[in-house]
N, C-alpha and C positions, 0 to 999 in steps of 0.2 A: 587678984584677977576678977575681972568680972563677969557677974553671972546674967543668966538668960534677963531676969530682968531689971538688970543694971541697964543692959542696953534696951532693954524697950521702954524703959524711963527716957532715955537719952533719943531713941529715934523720934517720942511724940514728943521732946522738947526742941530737938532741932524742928522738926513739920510744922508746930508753931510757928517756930522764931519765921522759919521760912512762907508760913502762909502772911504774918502781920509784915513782912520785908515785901510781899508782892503785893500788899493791899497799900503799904506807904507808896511803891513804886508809883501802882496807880494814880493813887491820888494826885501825886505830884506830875505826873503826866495827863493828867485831865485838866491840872490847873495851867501847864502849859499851854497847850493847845487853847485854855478858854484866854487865854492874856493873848496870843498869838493872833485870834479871830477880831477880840477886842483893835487891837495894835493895827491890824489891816483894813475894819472898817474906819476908824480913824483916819488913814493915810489914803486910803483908796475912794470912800464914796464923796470926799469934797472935790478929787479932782475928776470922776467920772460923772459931778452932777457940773461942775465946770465945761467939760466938753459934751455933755448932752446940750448946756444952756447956747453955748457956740455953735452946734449945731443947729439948731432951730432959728438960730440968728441970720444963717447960714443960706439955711431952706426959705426963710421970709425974704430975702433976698435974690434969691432965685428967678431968673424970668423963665415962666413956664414956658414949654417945647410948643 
């Protein structure tokens, strides 16, 4: 059987195990998010600096009012 401090060996080994499992979680959800930022200016600022340059192409064309 065990005793008083079998188990409070056992609660600050699981509170460990459990603080380094939500510092891994972390981690690995911070690394996401930074690949995710990465991956969207990649894919997003060539084709929003594409239609800003169409834009302007756009306006220089323009006959004013």
């Amino acid at each position: 059987m065990l005793d008083k401090e079998d188990l409070q060996a056992l609660q600050k080994m699981f509170s460990a195990s459990e603080e380094r499992m939500t510092e891994k979680i972390q981690e690995s959800e911070d690394r996401a998010v930074q690949k995710a930022m990465v991956m969207m200016e990649q894919c997003f600022d060539p084709k929003f600096n594409f239609l800003a340059e169409n834009q302007q192409m756009i306006l220089k064309k323009m006959v004013p009012l």
